[in-house]
C-alpha positions in Angstrom: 99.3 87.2 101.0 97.0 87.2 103.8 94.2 86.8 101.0 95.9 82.9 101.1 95.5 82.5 105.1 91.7 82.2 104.4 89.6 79.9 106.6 89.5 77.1 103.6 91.2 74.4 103.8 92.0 74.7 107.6 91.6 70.8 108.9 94.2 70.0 111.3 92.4 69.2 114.1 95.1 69.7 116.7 96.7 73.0 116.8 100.5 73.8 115.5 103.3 73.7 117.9 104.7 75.6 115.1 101.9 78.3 114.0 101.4 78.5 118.1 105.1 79.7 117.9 105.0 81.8 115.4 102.2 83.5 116.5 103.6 83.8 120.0 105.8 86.1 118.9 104.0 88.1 116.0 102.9 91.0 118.2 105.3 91.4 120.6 108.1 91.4 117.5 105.8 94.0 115.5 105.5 96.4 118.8 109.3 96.2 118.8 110.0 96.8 115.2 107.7 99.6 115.7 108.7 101.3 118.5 112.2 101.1 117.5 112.0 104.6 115.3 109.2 103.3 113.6 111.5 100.5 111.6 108.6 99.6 109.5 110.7 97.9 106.9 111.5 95.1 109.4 107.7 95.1 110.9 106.8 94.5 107.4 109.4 91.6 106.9 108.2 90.6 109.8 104.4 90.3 109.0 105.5 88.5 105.5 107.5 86.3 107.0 105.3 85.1 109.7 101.9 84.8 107.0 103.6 83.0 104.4 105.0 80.7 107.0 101.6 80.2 108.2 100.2 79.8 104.8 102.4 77.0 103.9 101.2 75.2 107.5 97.8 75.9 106.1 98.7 73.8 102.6 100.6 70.9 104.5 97.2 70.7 106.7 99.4 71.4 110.0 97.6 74.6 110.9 94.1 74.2 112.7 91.0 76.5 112.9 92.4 77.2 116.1 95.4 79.0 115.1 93.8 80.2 112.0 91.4 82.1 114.3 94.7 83.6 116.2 96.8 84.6 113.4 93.0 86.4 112.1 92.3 88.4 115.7 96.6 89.4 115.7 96.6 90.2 112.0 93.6 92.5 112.9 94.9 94.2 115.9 98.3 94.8 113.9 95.9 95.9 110.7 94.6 99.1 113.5 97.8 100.7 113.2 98.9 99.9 109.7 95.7 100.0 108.3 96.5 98.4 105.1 95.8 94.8 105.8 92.0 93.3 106.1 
């Protein structure tokens, strides 16, 4: 999935109230998830949910390099714990 939130095809020019949100609340929700006994089922549903939701801004053109660069550095910090990622 993350293979699809690739810098191509990343034109908006003004950044996404939307992917701003979403992103917003990517790390703090996957700390939670994880510190709550390790539920990494949910940490996981969260990190699907939140990619393809970005993906699909990326297709309608709504997500700019901007928050393509963002979702990148949070999906990389997340990726040094699970390791599975990038």
């Amino acid at each position: 999935m993350v293979k699809n939130l690739n810098g191509r095809g990343v034109t908006a020019q003004k950044p996404s109230a939307r992917a701003k949100k979403l992103l917003a609340k990517l790390t703090a929700d996957f700390e939670e998830n994880m510190s709550n006994d390790l539920n990494i089922k949910e940490a996981f549903n969260l990190l699907f949910n939140t990619v393809s939701k970005l993906v699909i801004l990326k297709e309608k053109r709504k997500l700019s390099k901007k928050n393509f660069n963002e979702a990148i550095a949070k999906l990389r910090l997340i990726d040094q714990v699970l390791q599975i990622i990038f």
